[in-house]
C-alpha positions in Angstrom: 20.6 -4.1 -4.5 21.8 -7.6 -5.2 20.6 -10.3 -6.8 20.1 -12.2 -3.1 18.6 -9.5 -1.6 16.2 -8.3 -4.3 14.9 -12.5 -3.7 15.1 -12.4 0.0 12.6 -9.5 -0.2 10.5 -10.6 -2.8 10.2 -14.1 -0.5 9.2 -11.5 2.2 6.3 -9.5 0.4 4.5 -12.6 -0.8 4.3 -14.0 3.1 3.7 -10.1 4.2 0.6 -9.7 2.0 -0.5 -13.5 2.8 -0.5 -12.8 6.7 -2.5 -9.7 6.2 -4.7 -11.5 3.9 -5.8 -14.0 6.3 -5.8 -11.4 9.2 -8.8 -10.2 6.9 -11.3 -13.1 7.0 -13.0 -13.0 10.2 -13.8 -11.4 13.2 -12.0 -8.0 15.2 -8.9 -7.4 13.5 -7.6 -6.3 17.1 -8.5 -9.6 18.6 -6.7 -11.3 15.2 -3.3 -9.3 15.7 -3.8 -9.9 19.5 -3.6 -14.1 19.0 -0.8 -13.5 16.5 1.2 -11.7 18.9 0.6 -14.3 22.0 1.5 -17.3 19.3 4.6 -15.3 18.5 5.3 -14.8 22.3 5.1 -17.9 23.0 6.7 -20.0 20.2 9.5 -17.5 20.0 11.0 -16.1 23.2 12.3 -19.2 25.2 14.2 -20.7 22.2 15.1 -17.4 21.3 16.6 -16.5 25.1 18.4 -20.2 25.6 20.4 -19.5 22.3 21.4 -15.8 23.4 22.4 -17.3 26.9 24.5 -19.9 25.3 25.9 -17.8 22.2 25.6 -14.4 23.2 25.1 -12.6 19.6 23.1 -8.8 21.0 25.2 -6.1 21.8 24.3 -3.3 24.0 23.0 -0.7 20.9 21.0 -3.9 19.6 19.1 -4.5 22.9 18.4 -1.0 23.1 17.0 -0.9 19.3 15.0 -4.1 20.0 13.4 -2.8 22.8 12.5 0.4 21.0 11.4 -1.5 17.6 9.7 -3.6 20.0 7.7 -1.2 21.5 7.2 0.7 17.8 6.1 -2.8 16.2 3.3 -3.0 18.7 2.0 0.5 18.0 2.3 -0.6 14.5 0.3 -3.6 14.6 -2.2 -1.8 16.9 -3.0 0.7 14.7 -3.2 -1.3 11.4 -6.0 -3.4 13.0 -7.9 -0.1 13.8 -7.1 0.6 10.3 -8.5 -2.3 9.0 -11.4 -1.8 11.3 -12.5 1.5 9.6 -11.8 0.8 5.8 -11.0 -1.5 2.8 -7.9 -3.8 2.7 -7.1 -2.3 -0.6 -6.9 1.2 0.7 -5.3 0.4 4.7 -2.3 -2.1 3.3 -1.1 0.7 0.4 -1.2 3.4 2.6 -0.1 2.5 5.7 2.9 0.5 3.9 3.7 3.3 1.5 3.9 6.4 3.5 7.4 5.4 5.8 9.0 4.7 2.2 10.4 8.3 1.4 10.9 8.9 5.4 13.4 6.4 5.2 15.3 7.1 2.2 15.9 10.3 3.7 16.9 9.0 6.7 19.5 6.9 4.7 20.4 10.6 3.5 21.2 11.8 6.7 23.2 9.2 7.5 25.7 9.5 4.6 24.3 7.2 2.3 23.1 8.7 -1.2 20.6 7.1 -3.5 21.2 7.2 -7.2 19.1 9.7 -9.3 17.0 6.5 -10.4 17.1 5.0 -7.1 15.2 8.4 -6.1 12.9 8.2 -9.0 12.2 4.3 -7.9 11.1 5.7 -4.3 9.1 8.4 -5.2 7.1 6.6 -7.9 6.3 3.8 -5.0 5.2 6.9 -2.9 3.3 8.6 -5.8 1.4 5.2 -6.4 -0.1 5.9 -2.9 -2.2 8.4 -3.8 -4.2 6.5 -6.1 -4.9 3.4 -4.2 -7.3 5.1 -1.8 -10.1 6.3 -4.7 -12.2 3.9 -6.4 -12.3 6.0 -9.5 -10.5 8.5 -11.3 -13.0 10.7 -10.3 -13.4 10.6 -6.7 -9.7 12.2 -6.1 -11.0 14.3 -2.6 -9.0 15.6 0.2 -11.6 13.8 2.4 -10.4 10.1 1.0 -7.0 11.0 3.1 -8.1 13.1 5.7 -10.5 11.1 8.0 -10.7 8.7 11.3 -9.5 6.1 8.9 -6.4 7.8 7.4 -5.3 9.0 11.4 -5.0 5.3 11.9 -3.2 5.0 8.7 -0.1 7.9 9.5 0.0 6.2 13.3 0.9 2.8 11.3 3.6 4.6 9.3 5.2 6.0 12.5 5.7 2.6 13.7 6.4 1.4 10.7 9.3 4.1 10.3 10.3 3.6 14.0 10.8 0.1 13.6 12.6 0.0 10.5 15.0 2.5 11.3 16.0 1.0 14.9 16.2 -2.4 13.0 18.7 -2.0 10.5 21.1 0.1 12.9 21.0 -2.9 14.9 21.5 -5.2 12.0 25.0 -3.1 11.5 26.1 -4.1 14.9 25.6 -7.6 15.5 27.0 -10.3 13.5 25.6 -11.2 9.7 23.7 -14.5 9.4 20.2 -15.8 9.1 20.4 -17.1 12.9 21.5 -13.6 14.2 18.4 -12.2 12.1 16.1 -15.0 12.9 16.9 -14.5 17.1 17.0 -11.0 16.9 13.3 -10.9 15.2 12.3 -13.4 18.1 13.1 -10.5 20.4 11.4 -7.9 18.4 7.7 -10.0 18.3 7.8 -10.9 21.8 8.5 -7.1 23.1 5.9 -5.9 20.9 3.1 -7.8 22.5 3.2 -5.4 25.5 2.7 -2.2 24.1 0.0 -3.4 21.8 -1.7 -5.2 25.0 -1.5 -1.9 26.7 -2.6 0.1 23.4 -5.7 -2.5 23.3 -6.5 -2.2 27.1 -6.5 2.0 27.1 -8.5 2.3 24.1 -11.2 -0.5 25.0 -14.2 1.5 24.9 -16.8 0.4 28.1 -18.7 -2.3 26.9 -17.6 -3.0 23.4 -16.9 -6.8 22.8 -14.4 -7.7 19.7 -15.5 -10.4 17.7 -14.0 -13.3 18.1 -11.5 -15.0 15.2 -10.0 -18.6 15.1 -6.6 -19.5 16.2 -6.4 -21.6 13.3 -6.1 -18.8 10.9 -4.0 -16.5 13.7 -1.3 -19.2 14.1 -0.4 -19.4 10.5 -0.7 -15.4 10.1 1.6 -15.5 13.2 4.3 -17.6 11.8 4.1 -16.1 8.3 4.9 -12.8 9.7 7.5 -13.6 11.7 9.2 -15.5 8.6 8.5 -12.7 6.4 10.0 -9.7 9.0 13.2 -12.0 9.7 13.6 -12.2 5.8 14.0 -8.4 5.8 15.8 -8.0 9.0 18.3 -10.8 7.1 18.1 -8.1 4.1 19.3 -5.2 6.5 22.6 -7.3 6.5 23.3 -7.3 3.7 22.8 -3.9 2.0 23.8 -0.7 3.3 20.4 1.0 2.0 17.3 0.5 4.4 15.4 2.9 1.7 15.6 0.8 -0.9 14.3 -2.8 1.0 11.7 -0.5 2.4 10.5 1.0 -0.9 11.4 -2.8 -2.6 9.2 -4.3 0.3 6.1 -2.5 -1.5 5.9 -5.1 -3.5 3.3 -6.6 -1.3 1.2 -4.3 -2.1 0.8 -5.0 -5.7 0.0 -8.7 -4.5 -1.9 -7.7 -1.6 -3.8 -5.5 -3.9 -4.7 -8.1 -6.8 -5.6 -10.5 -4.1 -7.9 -8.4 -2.4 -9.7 -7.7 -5.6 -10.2 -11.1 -6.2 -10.8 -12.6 -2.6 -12.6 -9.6 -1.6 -14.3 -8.0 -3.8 -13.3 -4.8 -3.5 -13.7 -2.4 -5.3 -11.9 0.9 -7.8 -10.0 -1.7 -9.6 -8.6 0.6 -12.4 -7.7 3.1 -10.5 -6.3 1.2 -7.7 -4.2 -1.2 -10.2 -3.0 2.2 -11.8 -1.7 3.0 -8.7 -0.2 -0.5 -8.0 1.7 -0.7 -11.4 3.0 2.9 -10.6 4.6 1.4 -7.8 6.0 -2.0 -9.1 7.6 0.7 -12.0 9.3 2.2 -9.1 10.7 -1.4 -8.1 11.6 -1.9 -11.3 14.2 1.5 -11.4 15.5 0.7 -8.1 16.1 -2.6 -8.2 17.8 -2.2 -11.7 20.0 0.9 -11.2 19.5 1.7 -7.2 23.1 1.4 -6.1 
């Protein structure tokens, strides 16, 4: 990757692991994401519709990938907070960011565009690092810290996660290259998404259960940061041919995220889990150095 996409992405993972950070202080996760999403809805969609109708920039494919990204970012973000919900920061935000990494370097694959033999290396070291960050010692390594309710909610978030990404970057290759274009079309993205997770959140509201409530004040600037951080990659889509590689590059977060956790937190398996981490910033390291 180049030099100016390698930055725009590691821009990207600080806000990434920032937003989910905060998303982590208070409250029902669900209600958290929920406010993010009506902030973005709001914010985004009028300026984002005036400039479309006035510079049309969205061709047909890309409305049709925006409305399916849409739809597979709100099943993303719907699932995270149930992730979140049933386990530790430092063992949702690995996972759940980790797993669509190799599922999209293949895809890349399929679609013509080979990896270098390090770039390979570089993606599955950032997937083997996975396996580690869920124990909290050497020791504990169990089929039962991957396979539980916890973990369900995990793989749900990845399938969004690869949904999204792979509708987004064919949709970057068809409209024109600029921040602007990336910025509007991520505008559209958020606000779609907002409906499926409102649905998501209504069907599986048990009888009687009340989420917690959380502060706008901490949603708003969660809200923002995300946005900022996704139209960052969706800028990076642009620019590179390889969706694998920003998605596996993107894991970068995840180091932070991790380290951040630990210290705001107080989680804990730090060893183990910073084992894991470093296996996956060594996999950065390959495919940002010699990934083509």
């Amino acid at each position: 990757m180049t030099s100016s996409v390698i930055l725009l992405v590691l821009v990207s993972a600080f806000m990434h692991a920032s937003w989910n950070l905060l998303s982590r202080f208070e409250g029902s996760q669900r209600d958290f994401n929920h406010k993010m999403l009506i902030t973005l809805l709001v914010v985004l969609l009028i300026p984002a519709a005036l400039m479309e109708y006035r510079s049309p920039v969205m061709t047909p494919l890309a409305w049709w990938c925006v409305l399916g990204s849409g739809i597979s970012a709100g099943v993303y973000m719907y699932f995270l907070a149930r992730a979140y919900e049933s386990s530790d920061f430092t063992i949702v935000y690995p996972v759940a960011r980790a797993l669509p990494v190799v599922f999209v370097a293949l895809a890349d694959v399929m679609r013509g565009r080979l990896l270098t033999f390090a770039g390979w290396a570089g993606v599955l070291m950032v997937a083997a690092g996975v396996i580690f960050v869920p124990l909290r010692s050497f020791k504990d390594f169990s089929l039962k810290n991957y396979f539980n309710l916890a973990s369900l909610w995990m793989v749900l978030t990845a399938a969004g996660t690869i949904g999204y990404t792979l509708l987004d970057k064919l949709a970057a290759e068809t409209i024109r290259p600029g921040a602007d274009t990336a910025a509007r079309y991520g505008a559209f993205y958020f606000a779609i998404s907002y409906f499926p997770y409102l649905l998501l959140l209504t069907v599986f509201h048990k009888k009687g259960e009340v989420l917690a409530p959380t502060r706008w004040r901490l949603a708003i600037p969660a809200a923002l940061l995300s946005y900022a951080a996704y139209w960052l990659i969706l800028w990076a889509y642009q620019l590179t041919p390889f969706a694998g590689y920003i998605v596996a590059f993107r894991q970068l977060s995840i180091v932070i995220g991790a380290v951040l956790a630990f210290r705001i937190f107080k989680e804990g398996g730090v060893a183990v889990r910073l084992s894991g981490a470093t296996l996956i910033a060594a996999g950065l390291v390959l495919i940002a150095a010699w990934g083509r």
